[in-house]
C-alpha positions as CSV (number, residue, x, y, z in Angstrom):
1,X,20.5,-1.0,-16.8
2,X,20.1,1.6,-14.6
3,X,16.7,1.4,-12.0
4,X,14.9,4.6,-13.3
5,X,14.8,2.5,-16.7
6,X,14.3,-0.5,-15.2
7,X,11.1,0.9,-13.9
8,X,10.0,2.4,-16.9
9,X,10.4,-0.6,-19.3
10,X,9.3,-3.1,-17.3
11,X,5.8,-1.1,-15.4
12,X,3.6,-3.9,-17.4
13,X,5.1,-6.4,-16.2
14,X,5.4,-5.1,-12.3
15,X,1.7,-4.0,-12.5
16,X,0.7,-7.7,-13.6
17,X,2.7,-9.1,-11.0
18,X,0.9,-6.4,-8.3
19,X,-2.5,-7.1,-9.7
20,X,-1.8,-11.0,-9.2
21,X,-0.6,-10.7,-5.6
22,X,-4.3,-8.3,-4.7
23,X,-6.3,-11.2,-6.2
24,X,-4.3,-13.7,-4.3
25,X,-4.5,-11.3,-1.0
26,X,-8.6,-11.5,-1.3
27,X,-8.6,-8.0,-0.4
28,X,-12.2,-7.2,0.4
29,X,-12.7,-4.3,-0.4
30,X,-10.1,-4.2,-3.8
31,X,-12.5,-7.2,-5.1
32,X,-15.8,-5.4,-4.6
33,X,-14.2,-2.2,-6.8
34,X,-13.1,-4.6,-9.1
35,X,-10.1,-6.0,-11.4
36,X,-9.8,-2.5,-13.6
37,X,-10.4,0.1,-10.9
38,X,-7.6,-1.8,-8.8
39,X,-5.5,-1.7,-11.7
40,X,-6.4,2.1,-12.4
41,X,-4.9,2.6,-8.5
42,X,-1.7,0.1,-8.7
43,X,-0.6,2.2,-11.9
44,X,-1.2,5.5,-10.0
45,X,1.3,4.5,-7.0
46,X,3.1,2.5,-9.4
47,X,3.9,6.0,-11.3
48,X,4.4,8.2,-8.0
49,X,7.3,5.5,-7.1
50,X,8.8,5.6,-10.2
51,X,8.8,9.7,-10.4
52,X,10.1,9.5,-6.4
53,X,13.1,6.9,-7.3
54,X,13.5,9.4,-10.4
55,X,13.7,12.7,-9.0
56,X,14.6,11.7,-5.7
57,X,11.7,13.3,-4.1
58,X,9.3,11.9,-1.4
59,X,6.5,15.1,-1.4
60,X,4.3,13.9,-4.0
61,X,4.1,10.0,-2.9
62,X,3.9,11.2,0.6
63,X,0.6,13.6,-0.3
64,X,-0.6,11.0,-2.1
65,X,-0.7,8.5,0.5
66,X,-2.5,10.8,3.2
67,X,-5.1,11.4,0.4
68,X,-5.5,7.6,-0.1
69,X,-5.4,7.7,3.7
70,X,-8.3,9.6,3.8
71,X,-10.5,8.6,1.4
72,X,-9.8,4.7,1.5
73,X,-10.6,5.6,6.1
74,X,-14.1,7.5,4.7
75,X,-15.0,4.4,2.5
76,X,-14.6,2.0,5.0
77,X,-11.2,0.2,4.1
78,X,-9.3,-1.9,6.5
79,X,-6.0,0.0,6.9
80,X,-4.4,-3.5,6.2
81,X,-5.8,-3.7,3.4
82,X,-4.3,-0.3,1.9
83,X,-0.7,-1.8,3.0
84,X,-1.4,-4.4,1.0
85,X,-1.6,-2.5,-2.1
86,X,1.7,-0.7,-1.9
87,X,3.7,-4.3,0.1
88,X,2.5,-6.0,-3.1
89,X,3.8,-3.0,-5.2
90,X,6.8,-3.2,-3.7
91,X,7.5,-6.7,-3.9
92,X,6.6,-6.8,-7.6
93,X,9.2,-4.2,-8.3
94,X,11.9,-5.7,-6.1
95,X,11.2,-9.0,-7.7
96,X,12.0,-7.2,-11.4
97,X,15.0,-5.3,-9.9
98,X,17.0,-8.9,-8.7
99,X,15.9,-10.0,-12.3
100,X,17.0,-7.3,-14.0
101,X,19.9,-5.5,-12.6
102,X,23.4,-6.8,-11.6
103,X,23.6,-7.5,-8.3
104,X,26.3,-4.7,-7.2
105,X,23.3,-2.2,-8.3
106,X,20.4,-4.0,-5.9
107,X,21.9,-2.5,-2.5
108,X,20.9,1.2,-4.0
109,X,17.9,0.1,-6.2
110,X,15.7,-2.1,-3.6
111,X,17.0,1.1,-0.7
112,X,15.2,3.4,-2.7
113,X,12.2,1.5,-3.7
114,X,12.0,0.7,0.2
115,X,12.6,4.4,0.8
116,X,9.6,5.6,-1.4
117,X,7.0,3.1,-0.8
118,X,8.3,3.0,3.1
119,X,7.6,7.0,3.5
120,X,4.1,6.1,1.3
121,X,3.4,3.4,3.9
122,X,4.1,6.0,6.7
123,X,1.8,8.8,5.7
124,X,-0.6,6.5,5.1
125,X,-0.4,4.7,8.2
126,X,0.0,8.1,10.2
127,X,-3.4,9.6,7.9
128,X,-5.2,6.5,9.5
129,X,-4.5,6.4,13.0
130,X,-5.7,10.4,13.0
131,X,-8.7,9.6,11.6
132,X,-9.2,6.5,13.8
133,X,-8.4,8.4,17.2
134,X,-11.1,11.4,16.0
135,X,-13.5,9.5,15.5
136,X,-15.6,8.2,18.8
137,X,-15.3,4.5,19.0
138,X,-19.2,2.6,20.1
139,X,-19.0,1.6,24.0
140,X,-19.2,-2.6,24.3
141,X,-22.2,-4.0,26.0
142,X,-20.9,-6.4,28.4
143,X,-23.9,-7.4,30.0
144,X,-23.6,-10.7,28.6
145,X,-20.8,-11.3,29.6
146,X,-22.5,-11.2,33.3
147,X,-25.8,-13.5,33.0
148,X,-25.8,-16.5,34.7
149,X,-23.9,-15.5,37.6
150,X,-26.3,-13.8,39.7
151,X,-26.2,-16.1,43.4
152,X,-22.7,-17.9,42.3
């Protein structure tokens, strides 16, 4: 069985094992939206990696993930916690492809998942770390830090 099928007859099963891993995680911000809207964003990554791996073609995952990047930075998400997300993807689906495909196919199978969800992982990453450098960081008050000392 070839991986572009692989992906597309077992997705339930990945995206139950993806769902499982977030709950496990304690992802603060995935618990507050809730089991089905977490599911609703899983299955949309979860379908940009399988078109990627299918037509061999980063630009849509990689759009995708700067958009993510930007709203999940405007809503307040942890950057960590976005990572999460696609790393538990990602070890859902490699997880299927050692139990589904004969081992002279995982070399090229788990490559291109890396590949896809890697250059996801990337734009994302690079979306937030924009964001986070444009925006003016609060000065610390470190007169604390200083009481008590005065005549020491």
């Amino acid at each position: 069985m070839e991986l572009v099928k692989l992906l597309q007859d077992s997705s339930s099963e990945i995206l139950v094992a993806a769902e499982v891993a977030v709950e496990r995680a304690h992802l603060k911000n995935y618990e507050h939206v809730g089991k089905e809207h977490t599911h609703q964003r899983l299955k949309a990554l979860y379908v940009l990696t399988s078109r990627a791996v299918k037509e061999r073609n980063l630009g849509p995952m990689i759009s995708y993930a700067e958009t993510i990047g930007r709203e999940r930075f405007a809503a307040g998400y942890d950057l960590s916690e976005v990572q999460t997300a696609f790393n538990v993807l990602e070890e859902a689906i490699w997880a299927r492809i050692i139990k589904g495909l004969p081992p002279s196919e995982y070399g090229e199978a788990l490559g291109l998942v890396a590949t896809v969800l890697g250059a996801g992982k990337d734009a994302l990453a690079r979306t937030y770390v924009s964001l986070a450098s444009k925006s003016r960081a609060g000065s610390l008050n470190l007169q604390s830090l200083f009481s008590g000392t005065e005549g020491v």
